[in-house]
C-alpha positions as CSV (number, residue, x, y, z in Angstrom):
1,X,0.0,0.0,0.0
2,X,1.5,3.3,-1.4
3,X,0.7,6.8,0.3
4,X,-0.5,9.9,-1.9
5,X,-0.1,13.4,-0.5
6,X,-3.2,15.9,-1.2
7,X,-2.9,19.7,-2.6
8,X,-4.0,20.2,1.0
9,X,-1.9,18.3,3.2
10,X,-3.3,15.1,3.9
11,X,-2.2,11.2,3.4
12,X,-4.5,9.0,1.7
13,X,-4.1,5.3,1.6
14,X,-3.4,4.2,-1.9
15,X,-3.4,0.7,-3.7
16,X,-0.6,-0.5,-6.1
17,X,-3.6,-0.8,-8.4
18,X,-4.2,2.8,-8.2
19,X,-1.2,4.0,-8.2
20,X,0.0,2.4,-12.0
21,X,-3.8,3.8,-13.1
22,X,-3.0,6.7,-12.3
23,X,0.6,6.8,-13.6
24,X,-1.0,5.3,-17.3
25,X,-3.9,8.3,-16.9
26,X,-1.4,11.2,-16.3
27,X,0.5,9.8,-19.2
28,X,-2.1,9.9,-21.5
29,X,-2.5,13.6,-20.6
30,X,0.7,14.4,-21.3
31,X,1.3,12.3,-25.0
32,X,-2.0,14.1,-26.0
33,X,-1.0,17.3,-25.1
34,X,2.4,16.8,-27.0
35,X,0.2,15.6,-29.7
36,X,-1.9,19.2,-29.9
37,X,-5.2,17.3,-28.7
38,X,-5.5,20.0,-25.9
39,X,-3.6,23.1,-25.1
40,X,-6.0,24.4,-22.3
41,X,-7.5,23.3,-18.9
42,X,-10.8,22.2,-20.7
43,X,-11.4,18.5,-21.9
44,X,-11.3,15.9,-19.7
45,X,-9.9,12.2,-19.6
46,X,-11.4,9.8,-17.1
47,X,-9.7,6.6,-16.0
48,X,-12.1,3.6,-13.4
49,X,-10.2,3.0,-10.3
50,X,-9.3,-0.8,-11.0
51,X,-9.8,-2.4,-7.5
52,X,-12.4,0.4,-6.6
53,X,-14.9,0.0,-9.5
54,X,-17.2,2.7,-7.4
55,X,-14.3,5.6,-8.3
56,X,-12.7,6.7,-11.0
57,X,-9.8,9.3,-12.0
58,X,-10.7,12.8,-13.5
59,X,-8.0,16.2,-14.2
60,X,-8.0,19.1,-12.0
61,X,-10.1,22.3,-13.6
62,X,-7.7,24.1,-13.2
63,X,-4.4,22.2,-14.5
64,X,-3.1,22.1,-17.9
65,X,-3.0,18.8,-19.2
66,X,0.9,19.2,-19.6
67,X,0.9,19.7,-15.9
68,X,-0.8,16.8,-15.1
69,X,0.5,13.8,-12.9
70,X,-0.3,10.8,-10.8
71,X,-0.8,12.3,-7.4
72,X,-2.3,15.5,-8.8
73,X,-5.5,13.6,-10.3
74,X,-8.9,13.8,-8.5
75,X,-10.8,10.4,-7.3
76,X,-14.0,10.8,-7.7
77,X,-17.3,8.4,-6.8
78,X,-19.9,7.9,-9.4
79,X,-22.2,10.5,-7.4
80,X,-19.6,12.8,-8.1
81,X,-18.0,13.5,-4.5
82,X,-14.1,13.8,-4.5
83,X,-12.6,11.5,-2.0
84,X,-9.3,13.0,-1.5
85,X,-9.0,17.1,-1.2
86,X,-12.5,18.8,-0.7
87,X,-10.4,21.8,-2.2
88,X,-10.5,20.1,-5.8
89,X,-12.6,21.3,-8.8
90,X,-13.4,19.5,-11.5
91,X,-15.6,20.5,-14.7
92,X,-19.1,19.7,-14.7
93,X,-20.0,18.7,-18.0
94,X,-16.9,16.3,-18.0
95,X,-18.7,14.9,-15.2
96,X,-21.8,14.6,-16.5
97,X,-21.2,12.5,-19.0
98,X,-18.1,10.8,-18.6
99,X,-19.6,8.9,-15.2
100,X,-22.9,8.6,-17.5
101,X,-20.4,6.2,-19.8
102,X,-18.3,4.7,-17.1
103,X,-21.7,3.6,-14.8
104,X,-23.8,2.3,-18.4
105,X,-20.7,0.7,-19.7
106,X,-19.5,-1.6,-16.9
107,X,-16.2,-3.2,-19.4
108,X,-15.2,0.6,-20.5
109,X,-12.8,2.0,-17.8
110,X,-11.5,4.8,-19.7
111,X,-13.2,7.9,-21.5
112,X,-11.0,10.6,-23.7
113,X,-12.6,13.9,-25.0
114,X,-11.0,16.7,-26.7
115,X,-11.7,19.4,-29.1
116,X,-8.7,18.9,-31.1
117,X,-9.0,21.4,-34.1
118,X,-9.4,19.1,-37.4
119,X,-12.1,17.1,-35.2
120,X,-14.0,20.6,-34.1
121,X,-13.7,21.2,-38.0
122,X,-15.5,18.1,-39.4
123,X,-17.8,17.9,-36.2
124,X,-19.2,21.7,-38.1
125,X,-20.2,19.6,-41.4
126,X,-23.4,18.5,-42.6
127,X,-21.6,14.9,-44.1
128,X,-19.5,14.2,-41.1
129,X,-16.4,11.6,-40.9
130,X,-15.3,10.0,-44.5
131,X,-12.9,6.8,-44.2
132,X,-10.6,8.1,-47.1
133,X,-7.2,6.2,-45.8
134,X,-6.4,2.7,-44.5
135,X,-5.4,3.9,-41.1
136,X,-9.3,5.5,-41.2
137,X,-10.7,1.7,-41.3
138,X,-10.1,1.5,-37.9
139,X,-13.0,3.2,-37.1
140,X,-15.4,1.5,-39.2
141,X,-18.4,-0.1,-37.3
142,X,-16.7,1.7,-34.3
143,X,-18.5,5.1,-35.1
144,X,-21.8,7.3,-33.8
145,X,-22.9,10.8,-33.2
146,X,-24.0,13.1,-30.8
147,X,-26.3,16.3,-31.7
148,X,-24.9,19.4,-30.1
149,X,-27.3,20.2,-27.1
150,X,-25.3,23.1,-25.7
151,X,-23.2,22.7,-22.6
152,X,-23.2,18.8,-22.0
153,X,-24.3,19.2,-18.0
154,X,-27.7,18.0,-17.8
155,X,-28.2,14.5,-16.5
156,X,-30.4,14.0,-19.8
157,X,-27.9,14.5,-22.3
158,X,-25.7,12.0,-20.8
159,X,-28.4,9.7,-21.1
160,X,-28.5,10.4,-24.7
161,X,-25.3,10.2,-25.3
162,X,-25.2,6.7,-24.0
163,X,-27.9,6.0,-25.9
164,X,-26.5,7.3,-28.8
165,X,-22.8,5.7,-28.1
166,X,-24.2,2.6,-27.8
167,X,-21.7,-0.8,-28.4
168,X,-19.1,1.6,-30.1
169,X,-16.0,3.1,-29.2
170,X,-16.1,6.6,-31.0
171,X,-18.0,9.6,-31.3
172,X,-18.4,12.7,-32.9
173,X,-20.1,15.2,-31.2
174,X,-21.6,17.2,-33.8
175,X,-21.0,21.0,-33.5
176,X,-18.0,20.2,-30.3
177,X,-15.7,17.7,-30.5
178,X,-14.9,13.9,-30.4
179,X,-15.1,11.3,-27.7
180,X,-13.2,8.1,-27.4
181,X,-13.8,5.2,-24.7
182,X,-12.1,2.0,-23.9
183,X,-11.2,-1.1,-22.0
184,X,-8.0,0.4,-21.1
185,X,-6.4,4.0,-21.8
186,X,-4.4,2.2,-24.5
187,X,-7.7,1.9,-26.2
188,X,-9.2,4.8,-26.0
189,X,-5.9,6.4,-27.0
190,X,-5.8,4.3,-29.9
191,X,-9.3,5.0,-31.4
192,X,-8.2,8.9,-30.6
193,X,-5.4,8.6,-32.3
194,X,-7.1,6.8,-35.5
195,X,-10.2,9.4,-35.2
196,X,-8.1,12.3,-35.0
197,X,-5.8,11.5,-37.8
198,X,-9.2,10.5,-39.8
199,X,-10.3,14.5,-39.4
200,X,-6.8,15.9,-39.8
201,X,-7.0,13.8,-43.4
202,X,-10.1,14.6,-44.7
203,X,-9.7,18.4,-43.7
204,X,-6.5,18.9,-45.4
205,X,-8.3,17.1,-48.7
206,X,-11.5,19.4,-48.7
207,X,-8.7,22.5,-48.4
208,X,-7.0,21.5,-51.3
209,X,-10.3,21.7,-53.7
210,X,-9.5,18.8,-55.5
211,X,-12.3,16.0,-56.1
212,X,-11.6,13.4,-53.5
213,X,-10.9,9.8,-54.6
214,X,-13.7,7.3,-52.3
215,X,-12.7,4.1,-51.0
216,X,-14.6,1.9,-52.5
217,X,-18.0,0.2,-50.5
218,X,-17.1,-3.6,-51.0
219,X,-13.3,-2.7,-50.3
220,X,-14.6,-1.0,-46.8
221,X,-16.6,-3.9,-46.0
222,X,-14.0,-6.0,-46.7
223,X,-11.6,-4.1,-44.6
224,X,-14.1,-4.0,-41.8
225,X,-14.0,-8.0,-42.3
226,X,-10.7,-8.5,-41.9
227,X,-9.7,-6.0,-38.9
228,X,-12.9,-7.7,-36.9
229,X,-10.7,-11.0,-37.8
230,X,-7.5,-10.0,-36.6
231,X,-8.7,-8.0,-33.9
232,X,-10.5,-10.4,-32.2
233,X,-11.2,-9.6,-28.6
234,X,-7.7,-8.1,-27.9
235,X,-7.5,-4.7,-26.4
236,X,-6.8,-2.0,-29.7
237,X,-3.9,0.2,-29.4
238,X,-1.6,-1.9,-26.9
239,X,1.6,-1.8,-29.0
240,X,1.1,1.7,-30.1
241,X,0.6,3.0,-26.6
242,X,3.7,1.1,-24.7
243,X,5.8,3.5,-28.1
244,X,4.5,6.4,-26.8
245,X,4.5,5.5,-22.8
246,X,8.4,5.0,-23.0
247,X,8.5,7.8,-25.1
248,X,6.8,9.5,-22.4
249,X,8.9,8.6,-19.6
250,X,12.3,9.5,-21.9
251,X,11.1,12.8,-22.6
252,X,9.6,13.9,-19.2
253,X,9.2,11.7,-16.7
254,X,7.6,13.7,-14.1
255,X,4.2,12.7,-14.9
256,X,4.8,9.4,-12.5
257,X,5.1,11.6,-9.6
């Protein structure tokens, strides 16, 4: 059992468990800040306590995501009470509907929400996401939408977005941003990463004027086949993520603190 001093002075018990969730969490903050997901204090990524399925992880309101670390993240129960520093703010609408996820989606312990430019930018279109790459397959079957309702703080919209979410593991929220979730922060990173990179293509094609060449149906269902295939039931994005995690640590390693 490990020991995490609050912003206000007191020692809280913490599990080994804990402890590497939140080191992976605070990670993740850092790679997608270096990544331009998030360059402010808004967005939010939420991590489930592993051995304390009635918590989770959530970022300071007030802490840049490249200032985030392990012992600086908030725990949180699904009623939204902090449990370590009553001094701790958190943003509202994060909390809305990331618990909304995490409570109606017992095998997702990680949800990832940004308003990373190129995914603001197609979120503003009538036609939404095109798969125009092979990286971009990723996504397919993995894909819903969310209709902008405004600030995402009423108890409502969270049910919606559920709802709307579904079995998937990416969203566009139309109007606002995208949303990722996962089994594990590698997964959620991973479909970020793919979902991002999907918007950054298709908005530098549409800037160019040029007709844009269409993947064809049968080759996308085909490719949805075959990723289903080799996918199986392992977790996406493992490989990819331990890159960036030592890459992490080489760079900066003060998010473990």
């Amino acid at each position: 059992m490990n020991t995490a001093t609050s912003k206000a002075g007191r020692t809280q018990p913490m599990s080994e468990a804990e402890r590497e969730a939140r080191i992976k969490l605070a990670a993740a903050f850092r790679i997608s800040h270096r990544l331009g997901w998030n360059d402010g204090i808004n967005n939010h990524i939420t991590m489930r306590v592993p051995d304390d399925n009635g918590c989770f992880l959530m970022n300071k309101r007030s802490l840049g995501w490249d200032e985030i670390t392990a012992s600086n993240l908030t725990k949180l129960d699904f009623a939204g009470t902090i449990q370590d520093d009553p001094n701790d703010s958190v943003g509202r609408a994060g909390l809305n509907f990331h618990t909304a996820i995490l409570e109606a989606r017992p095998e997702i312990n990680c949800v990832l929400h940004v308003h990373q430019k190129a995914g603001v930018v197609i979120s503003a279109t009538d036609e939404g996401l095109k798969i125009l790459d092979q990286n971009g397959c990723a996504l397919l079957g993995k894909l819903a939408y969310h209709t902008f309702e405004g600030y995402a703080s009423e108890h409502e919209e969270g049910e919606r977005i559920i709802r709307e979410l579904g079995d998937k593991y990416a969203m566009i929220m139309w109007n606002h941003g995208l949303l990722t979730v996962g089994r594990d922060v590698c997964e959620a990173f991973g479909y970020m990463r793919r979902l991002v990179d999907a918007c950054e293509t298709q908005e530098r094609l549409y800037a160019m004027g040029v007709k844009v060449r269409a993947i064809p149906d049968a080759a996308l269902e085909r490719m949805k086949s075959e990723i289903a295939q080799r996918r199986g039931n392992q977790l996406f994005g493992g490989l990819e993520w331990d890159m960036f995690f030592r890459q992490a640590k080489r760079l900066d390693p003060s998010f473990m603190s």
